[in-house]
VMD Tcl script that draws the C-alpha trace (Angstrom):
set ca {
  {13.42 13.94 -1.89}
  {10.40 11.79 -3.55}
  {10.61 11.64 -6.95}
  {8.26 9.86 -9.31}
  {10.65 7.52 -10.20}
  {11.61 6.40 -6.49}
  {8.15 6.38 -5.78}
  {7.52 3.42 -8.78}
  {10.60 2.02 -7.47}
  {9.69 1.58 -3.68}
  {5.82 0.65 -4.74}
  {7.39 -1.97 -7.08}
  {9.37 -3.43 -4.43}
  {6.50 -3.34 -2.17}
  {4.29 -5.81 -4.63}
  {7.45 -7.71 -5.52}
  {8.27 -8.65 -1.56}
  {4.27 -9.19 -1.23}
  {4.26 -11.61 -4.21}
  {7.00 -13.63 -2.66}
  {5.63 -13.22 0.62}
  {2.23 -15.17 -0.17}
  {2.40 -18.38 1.41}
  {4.64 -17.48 4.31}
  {1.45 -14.66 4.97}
  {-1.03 -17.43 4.59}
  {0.99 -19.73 6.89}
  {0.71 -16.73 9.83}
  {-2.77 -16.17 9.42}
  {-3.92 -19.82 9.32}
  {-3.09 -19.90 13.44}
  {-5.62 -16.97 14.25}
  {-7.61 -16.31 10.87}
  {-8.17 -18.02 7.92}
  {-4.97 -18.39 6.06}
  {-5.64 -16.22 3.55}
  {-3.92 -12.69 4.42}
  {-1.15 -13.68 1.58}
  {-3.87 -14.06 -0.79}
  {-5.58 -11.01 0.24}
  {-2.66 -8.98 0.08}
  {-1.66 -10.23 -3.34}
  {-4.46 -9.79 -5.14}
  {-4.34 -5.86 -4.12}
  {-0.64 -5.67 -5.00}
  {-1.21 -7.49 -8.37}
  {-3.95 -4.75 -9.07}
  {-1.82 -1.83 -8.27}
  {0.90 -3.29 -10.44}
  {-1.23 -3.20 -13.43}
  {-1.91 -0.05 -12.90}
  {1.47 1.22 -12.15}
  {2.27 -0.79 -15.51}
  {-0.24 1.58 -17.36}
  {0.24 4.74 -15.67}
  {2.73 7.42 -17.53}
  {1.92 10.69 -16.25}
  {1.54 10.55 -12.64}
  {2.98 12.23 -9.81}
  {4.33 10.70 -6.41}
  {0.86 12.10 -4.80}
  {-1.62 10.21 -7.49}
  {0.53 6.84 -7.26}
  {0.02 7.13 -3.79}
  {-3.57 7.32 -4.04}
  {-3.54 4.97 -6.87}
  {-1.93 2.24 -4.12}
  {-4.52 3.23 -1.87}
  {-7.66 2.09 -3.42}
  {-5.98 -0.75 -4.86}
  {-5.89 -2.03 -1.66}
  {-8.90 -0.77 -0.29}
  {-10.80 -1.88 -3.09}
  {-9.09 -5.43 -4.18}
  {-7.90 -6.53 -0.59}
  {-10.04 -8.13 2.01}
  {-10.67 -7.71 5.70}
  {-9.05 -5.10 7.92}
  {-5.47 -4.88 5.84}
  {-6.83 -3.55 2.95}
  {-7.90 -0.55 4.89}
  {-5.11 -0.24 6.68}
  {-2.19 -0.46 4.32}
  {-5.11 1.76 1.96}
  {-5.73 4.23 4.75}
  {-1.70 4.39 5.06}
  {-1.27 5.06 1.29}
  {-4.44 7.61 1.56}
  {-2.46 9.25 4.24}
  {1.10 9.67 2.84}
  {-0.73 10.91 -0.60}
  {-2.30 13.60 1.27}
  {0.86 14.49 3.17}
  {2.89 15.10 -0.27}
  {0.45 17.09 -1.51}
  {1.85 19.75 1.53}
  {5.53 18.93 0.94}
  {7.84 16.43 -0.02}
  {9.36 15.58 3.44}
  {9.88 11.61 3.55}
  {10.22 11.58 7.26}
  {6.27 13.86 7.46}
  {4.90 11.10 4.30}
  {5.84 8.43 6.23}
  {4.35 9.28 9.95}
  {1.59 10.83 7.88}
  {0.75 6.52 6.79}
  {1.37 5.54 9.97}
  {-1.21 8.20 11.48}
  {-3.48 6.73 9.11}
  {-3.51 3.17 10.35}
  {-3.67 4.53 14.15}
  {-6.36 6.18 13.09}
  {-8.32 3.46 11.30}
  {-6.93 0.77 13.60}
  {-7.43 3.18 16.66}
  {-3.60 2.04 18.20}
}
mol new
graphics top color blue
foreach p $ca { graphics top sphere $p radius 0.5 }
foreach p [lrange $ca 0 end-1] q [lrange $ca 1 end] { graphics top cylinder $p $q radius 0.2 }
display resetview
């Protein structure tokens, strides 16, 4: 089961293995892009984690969503909208049950959809 707290847990984890991530992301991209997907990336994580910081009343769903825009709206090119379409999707998903197996091909759905694989 989902709970709120796992939820905060497993988003915090997320932004903590992104912010140590940074360069090694930046290093990947500079062969195909413009070195910056570690940037990118950590500048939507380091939103969401202020707002995780602030939030006290939210359930799994909203944190979800909350994740969502934060990377839609703070992360550049394609991966913000995929890892915010993915958020989007599992937010939705919970809001018909708390199955972690359904939430989590619900996200992937999401970035098949948006990234038409």
């Amino acid at each position: 089961m989902l709970t709120v707290e796992t939820t905060k847990t497993w988003l915090s984890l997320f932004i903590e293995k992104l912010e140590m991530s940074e360069k090694y992301l930046n290093t990947l991209d500079e062969s195909i892009g413009d070195g910056d997907h570690g940037a990118n990336m950590l500048r939507g994580a380091q939103y969401l984690k202020a707002k995780l910081a602030e939030d006290t009343q939210s359930r799994s769903a909203e944190l979800f969503r909350m994740a969502g825009m934060s990377f839609i709206q703070k992360t550049g090119g394609a991966a913000g909208l995929l890892y915010g379409q993915a958020f989007l999707h599992m937010s939705q998903s919970l809001q018909e049950g708390d199955d972690l197996l359904g939430i989590l091909a619900s996200g992937l759905e999401g970035v098949q959809k948006v990234g038409q694989a």
